[in-house]
MIKEVEX-568072 format. One record per residue (C-alpha): residue number from 1; residue in one letter; x, y negated, z negated. Coordinates in Angstrom, 1 decimal, always signed. Each point is the difference from the previous one (the first is absolute). Example, Ala and Ser with C-alpha at 12.3 -4.5 7.8 and 13.67 -1.06 7.14 Angstrom:
1	a	+12.3	+4.5	-7.8
2	s	+1.4	-3.4	+0.7
This chain:
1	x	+3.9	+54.9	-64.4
2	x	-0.5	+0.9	+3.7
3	x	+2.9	-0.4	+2.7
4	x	+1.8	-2.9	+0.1
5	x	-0.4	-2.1	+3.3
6	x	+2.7	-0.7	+2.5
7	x	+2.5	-3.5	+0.6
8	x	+0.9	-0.1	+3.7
9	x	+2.4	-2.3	+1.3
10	x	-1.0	-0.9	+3.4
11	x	+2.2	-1.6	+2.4
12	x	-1.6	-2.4	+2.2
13	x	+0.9	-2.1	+3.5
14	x	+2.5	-2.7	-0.8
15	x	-1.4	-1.7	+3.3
16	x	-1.5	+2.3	+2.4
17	x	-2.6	+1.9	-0.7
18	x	+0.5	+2.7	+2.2
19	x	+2.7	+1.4	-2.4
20	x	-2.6	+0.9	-2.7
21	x	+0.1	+4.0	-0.1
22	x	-2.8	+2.5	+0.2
23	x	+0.5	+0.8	-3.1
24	x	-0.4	-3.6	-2.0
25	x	-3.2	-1.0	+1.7
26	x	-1.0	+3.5	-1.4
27	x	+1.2	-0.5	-3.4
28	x	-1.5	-3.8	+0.4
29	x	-3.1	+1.6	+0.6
30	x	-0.8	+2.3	-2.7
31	x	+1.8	-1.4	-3.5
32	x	-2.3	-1.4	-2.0
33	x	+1.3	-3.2	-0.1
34	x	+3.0	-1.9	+1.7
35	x	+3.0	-2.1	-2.2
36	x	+0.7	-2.8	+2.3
37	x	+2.8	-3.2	-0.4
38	x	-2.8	-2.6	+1.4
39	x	-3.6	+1.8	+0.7
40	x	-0.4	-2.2	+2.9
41	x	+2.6	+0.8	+2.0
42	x	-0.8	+3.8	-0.6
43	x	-3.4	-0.8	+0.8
44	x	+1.0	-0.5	+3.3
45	x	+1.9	+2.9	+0.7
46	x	-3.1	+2.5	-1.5
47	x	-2.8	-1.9	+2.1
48	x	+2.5	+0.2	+3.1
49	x	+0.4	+3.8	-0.1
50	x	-4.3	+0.4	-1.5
51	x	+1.1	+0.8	-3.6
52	x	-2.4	-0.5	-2.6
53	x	+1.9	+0.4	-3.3
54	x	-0.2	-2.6	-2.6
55	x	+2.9	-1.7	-0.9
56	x	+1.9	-1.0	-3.3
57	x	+2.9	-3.0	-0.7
58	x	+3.1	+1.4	-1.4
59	x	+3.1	-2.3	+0.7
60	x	+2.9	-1.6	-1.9
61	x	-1.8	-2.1	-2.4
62	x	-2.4	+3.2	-1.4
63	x	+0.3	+0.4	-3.3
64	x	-0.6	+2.7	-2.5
65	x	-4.1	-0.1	+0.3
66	x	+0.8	+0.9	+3.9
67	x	+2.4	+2.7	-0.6
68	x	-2.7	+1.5	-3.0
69	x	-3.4	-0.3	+2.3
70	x	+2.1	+1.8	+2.6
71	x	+1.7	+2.8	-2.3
72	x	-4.0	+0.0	-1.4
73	x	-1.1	+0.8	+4.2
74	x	+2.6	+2.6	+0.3
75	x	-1.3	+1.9	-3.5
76	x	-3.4	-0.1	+1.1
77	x	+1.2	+2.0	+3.2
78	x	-0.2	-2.6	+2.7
79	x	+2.5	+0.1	+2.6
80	x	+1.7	-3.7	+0.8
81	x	+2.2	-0.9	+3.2
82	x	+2.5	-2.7	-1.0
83	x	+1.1	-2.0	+3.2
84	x	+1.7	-3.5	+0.3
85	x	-0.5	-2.8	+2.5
86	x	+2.4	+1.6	+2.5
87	x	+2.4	+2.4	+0.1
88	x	+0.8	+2.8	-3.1
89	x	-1.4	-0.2	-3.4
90	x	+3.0	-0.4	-2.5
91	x	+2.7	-1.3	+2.5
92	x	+0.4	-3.6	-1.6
93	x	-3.6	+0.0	-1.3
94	x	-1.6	+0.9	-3.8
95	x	-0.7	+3.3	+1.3
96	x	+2.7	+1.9	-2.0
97	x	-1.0	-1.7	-3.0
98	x	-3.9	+1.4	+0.3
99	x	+1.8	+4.1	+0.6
100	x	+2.2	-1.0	-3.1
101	x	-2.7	-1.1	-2.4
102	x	-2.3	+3.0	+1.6
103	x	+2.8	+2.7	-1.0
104	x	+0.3	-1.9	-3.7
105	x	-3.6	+0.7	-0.3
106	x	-0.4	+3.3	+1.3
107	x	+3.0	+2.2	+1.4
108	x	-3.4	+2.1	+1.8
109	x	-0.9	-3.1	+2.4
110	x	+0.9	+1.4	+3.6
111	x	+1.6	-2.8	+2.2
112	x	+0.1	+1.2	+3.9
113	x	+2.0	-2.5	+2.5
114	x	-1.6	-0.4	+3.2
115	x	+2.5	-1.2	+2.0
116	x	+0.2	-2.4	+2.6
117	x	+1.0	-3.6	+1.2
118	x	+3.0	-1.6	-1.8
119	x	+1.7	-3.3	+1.3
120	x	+3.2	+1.0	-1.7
121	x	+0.4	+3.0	+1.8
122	x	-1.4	-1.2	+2.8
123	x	+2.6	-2.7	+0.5
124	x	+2.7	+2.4	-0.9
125	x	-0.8	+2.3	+2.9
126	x	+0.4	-2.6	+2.7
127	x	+2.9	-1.9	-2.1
128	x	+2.9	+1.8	+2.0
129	x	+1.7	+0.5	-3.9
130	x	+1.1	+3.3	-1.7
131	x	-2.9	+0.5	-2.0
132	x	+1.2	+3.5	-1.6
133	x	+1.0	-2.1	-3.0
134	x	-2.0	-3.6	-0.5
135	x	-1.5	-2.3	-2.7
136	x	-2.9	-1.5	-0.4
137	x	+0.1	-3.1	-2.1
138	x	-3.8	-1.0	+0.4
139	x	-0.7	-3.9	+0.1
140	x	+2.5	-2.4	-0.8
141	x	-0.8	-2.4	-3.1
142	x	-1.0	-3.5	+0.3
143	x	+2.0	-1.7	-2.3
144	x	+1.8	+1.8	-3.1
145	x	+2.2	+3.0	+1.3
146	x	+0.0	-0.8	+3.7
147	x	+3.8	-1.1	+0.0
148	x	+0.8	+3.4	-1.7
149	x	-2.5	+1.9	+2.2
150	x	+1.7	-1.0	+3.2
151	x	+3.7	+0.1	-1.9
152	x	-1.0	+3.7	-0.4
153	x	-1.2	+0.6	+3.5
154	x	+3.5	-1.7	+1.3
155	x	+1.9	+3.4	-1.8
156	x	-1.9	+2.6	+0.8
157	x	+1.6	+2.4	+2.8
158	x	-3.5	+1.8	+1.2
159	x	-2.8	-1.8	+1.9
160	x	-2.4	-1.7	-1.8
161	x	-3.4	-1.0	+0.3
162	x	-2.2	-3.0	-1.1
163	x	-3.3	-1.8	+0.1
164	x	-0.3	-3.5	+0.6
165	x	-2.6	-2.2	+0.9
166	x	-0.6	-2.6	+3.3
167	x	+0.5	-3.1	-2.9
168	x	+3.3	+1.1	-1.1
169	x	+1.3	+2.5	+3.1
170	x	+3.2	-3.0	+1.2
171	x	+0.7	-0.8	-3.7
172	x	+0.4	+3.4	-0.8
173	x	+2.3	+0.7	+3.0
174	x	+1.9	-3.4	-0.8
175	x	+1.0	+1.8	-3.6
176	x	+1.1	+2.9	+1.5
177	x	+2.3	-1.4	+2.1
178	x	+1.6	-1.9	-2.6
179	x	+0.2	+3.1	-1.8
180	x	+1.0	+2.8	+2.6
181	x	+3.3	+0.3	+2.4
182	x	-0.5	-1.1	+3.5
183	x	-0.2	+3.7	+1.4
184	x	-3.3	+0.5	-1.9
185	x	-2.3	+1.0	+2.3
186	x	-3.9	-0.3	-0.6
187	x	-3.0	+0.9	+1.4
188	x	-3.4	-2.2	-0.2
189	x	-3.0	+1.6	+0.9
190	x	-3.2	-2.4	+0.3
191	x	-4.0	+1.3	+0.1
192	x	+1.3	+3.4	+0.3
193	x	-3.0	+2.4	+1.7
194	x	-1.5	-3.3	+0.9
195	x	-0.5	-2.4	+3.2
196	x	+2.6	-1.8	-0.5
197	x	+2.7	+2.4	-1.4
198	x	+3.3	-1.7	+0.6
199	x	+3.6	+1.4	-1.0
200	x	+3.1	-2.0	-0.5
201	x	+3.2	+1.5	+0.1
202	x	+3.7	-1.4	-0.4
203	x	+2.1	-1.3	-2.7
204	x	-2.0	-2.1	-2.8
205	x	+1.8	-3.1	+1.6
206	x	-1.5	+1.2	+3.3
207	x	-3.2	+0.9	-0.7
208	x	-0.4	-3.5	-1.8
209	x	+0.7	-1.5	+3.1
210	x	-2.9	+2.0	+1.6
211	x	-3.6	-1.6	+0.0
212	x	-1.7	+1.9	-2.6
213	x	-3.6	-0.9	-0.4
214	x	-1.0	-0.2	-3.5
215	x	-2.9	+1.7	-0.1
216	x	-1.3	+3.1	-1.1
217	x	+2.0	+3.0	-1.9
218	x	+3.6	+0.3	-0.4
219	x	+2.5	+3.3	-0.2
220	x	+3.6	-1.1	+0.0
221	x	+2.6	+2.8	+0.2
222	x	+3.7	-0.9	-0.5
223	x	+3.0	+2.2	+0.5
């Protein structure tokens, strides 16, 4: 068997595209092929920058004949860049899954991070917060869980971090109020990177209060 290719995990803008590095439209360029969440939307961001590279689906619903075709690429020495629609690969996304069943197979497969873009940490930085200790508890569920998920959030003594979308942004703010002592403070940042990148700051009574526009991409951060 000859050398085994190469997984890279490319971070990629989570709004502007200026924040791409050097170094991903590099890697983007030469792998072999490109592991995208929704090919059209990474599409876009290869034509915009001139890259050629042909793309693959892999996102949450892949199954087992995914994970094997791309285990089967890897064997045969081809070198794969695994990116998401924005942001990190892995951060709340099925990328851990793919490094897990990758290191089942083979303990050989290299996986190199390219870092980059990340809204999480993004939103932390300009959240004002301690952020030498924090938690990042992902999306919130829609239905079973979410009373426990926000019950959880209400005792935690670091900052904490969450995704939620412009359908559900004042619901989810609503249950954390009824959850979390008045002195909670939180942070919502909107479009971050983007046009319209707006930040709300205050209590979670406060910020409710506040005309949040529901569109786009939400981080919350709550301290």
């Amino acid at each position: 068997m000859g050398s085994l290719g190469i997984l890279y995990i490319v971070a990629t803008p989570i709004g502007n595209l200026g924040d791409i590095t050097a170094r991903a439209l590099e890697v983007l360029k030469n792998v072999n092929f490109v592991l995208c969440e929704d090919t059209r939307v990474t599409k876009n961001l290869l034509t915009h920058f001139g890259i050629l590279t042909s793309t693959m689906s892999y996102h949450q619903h892949s199954g087992e004949k995914k994970i094997a075709e791309i285990i089967k690429l890897l064997e045969e020495g081809k070198n794969l860049a695994l990116v998401t629609d924005a942001g990190t690969p892995g951060i709340s996304d099925p990328g851990n899954k793919l490094i897990a069943d990758l290191k089942i197979s083979n303990a050989e497969f290299r996986v190199i991070p390219i870092p980059g873009p990340s809204a999480v940490i993004t939103a932390l930085s300009v959240s004002g917060f301690p952020t030498d200790k924090f938690v990042f508890m992902g999306f919130p569920p829609h239905k079973n869980g979410r009373k426990k998920y926000f019950e959880e959030i209400a005792t935690m003594k670091y900052t904490v971090a969450l995704y939620e979308s412009c359908h559900r942004i004042k619901k989810t703010l609503t249950e954390l109020g009824e959850v979390c002592t008045p002195d909670r403070k939180v942070c919502v940042c909107r479009e971050l990177t983007k046009k319209f990148e707006t930040k709300y700051r205050g209590s979670i009574t406060e910020v409710l209060d506040m005309d949040i526009k529901e569109k786009g991409e939400f981080v919350i951060i709550i301290y």
